[in-house]
C-alpha positions as CSV (number, residue, x, y, z in Angstrom):
1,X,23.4,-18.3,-12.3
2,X,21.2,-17.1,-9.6
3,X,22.5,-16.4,-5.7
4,X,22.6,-19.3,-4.0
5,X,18.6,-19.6,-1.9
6,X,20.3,-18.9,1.8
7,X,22.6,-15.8,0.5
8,X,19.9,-14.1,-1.1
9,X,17.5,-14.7,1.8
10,X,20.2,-13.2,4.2
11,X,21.4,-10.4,1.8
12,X,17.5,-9.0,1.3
13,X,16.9,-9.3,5.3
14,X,20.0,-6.8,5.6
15,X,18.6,-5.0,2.4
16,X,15.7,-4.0,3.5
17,X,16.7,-3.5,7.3
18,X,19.4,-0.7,5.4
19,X,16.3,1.2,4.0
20,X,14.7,1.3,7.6
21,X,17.8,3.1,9.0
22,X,18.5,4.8,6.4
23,X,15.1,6.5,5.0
24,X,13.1,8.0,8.1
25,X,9.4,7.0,8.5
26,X,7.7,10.7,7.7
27,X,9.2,11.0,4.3
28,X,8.5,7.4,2.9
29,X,5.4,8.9,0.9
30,X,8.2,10.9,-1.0
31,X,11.5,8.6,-1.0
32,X,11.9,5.1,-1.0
33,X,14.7,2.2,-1.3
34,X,14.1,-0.6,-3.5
35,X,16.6,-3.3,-5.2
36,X,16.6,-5.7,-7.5
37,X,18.5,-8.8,-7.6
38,X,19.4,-10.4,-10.9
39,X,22.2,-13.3,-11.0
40,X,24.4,-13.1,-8.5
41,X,24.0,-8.6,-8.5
42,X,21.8,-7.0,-6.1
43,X,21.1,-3.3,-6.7
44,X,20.1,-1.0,-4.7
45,X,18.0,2.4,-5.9
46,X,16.9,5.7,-3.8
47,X,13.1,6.0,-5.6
48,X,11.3,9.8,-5.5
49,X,7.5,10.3,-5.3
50,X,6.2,12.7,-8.4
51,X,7.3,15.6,-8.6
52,X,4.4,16.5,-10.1
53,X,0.7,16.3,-9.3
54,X,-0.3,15.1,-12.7
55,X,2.4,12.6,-12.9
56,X,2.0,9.4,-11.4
57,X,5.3,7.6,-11.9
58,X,8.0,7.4,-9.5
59,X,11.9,8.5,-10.7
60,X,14.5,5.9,-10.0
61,X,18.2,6.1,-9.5
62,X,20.7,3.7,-9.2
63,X,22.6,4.0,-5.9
64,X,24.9,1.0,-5.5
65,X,25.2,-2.5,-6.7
66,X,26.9,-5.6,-4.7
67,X,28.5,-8.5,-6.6
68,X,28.7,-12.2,-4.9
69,X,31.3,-14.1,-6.0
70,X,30.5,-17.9,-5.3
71,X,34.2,-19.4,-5.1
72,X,35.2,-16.8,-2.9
73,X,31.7,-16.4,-1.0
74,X,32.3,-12.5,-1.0
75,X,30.6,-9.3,-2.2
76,X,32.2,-6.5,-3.7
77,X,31.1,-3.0,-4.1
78,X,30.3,-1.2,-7.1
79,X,29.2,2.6,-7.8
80,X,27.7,3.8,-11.2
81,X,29.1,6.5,-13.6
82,X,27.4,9.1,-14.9
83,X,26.7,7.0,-17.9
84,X,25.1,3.9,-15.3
85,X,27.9,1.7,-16.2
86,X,28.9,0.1,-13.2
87,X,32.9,0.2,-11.5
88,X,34.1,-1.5,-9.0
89,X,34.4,0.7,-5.7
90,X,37.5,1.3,-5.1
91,X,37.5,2.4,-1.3
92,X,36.1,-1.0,0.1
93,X,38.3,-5.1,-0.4
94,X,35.9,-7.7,-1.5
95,X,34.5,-9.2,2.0
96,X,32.2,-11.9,3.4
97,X,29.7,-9.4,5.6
98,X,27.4,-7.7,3.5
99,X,27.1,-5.3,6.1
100,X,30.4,-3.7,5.9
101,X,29.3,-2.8,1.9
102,X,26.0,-1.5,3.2
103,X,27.9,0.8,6.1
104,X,30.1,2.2,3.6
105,X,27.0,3.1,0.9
106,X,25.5,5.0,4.1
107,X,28.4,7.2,5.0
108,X,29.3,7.5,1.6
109,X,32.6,9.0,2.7
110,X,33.9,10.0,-1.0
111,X,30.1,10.6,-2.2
112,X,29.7,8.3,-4.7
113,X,26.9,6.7,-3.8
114,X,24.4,9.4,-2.4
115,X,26.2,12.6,-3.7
C-alpha cells in the first residue's frame, strides 16, 4: 500500500529541501541525493559522479530509509548493515515530523548513516 497522496507530497518537499542543505552547490556535478519511495518506505541515497572518465554510470549508496506507519501516522528511522539489510535506528522513537529523522541522518551523531 502506497503512502497516503498528502504524506508523500510533504515528505518529498522536505526530501529534497534535506539534499539542498546538505550537498553544497559546487560539488553537485560529483555528489548527489536521490530517494526512492516504494510502499509506505522512502530511501534516501548519497549518489557519486564516475570515478572514471570512461565510465559513465553513477555509484549509489544507500544512506537511510524512513518507514510510515499509517495507524500511528509516524516515521521511524532505519540504517543499513553492511549486508544492505535494513535495522531499525536505534537512537531516534518513532515520531510524527519527518524532520526530526532527517536532522538526525545529517548529524549522524553515532555515524551510521554518512560514516
Amino acid at each position: 500500500m502506497p503512502l497516503p497522496e498528502l504524506v508523500r507530497a510533504l515528505v518529498e518537499k522536505k526530501v529534497v529541501s534535506f539534499y539542498d542543505r546538505r550537498v553544497p552547490p559546487h560539488i553537485r556535478d560529483k555528489v548527489r541525493l536521490a530517494h526512492k519511495v516504494r510502499g509506505k518506505s522512502v530511501t534516501i541515497f548519497e549518489e557519486r559522479a564516475p570515478w572514471r572518465a570512461e565510465l559513465t554510470d553513477w555509484t549509489s549508496l544507500s544512506v537511510a530509509q524512513m518507514r510510515y506507519d499509517d495507524k500511528t501516522g509516524k516515521w521511524t528511522l532505519y540504517c543499513a548493515d553492511r549486508n544492505g539489510r535494513w535495522h531499525e535506528y536505534p537512537e531516534l522513537k518513532p515520531t510524527k515530523n519527518i524532520d526530526e529523522l532527517l536532522d538526525e541522518i545529517d548529524k549522524d551523531p553515532t555515524k551510521i548513516f554518512w560514516g
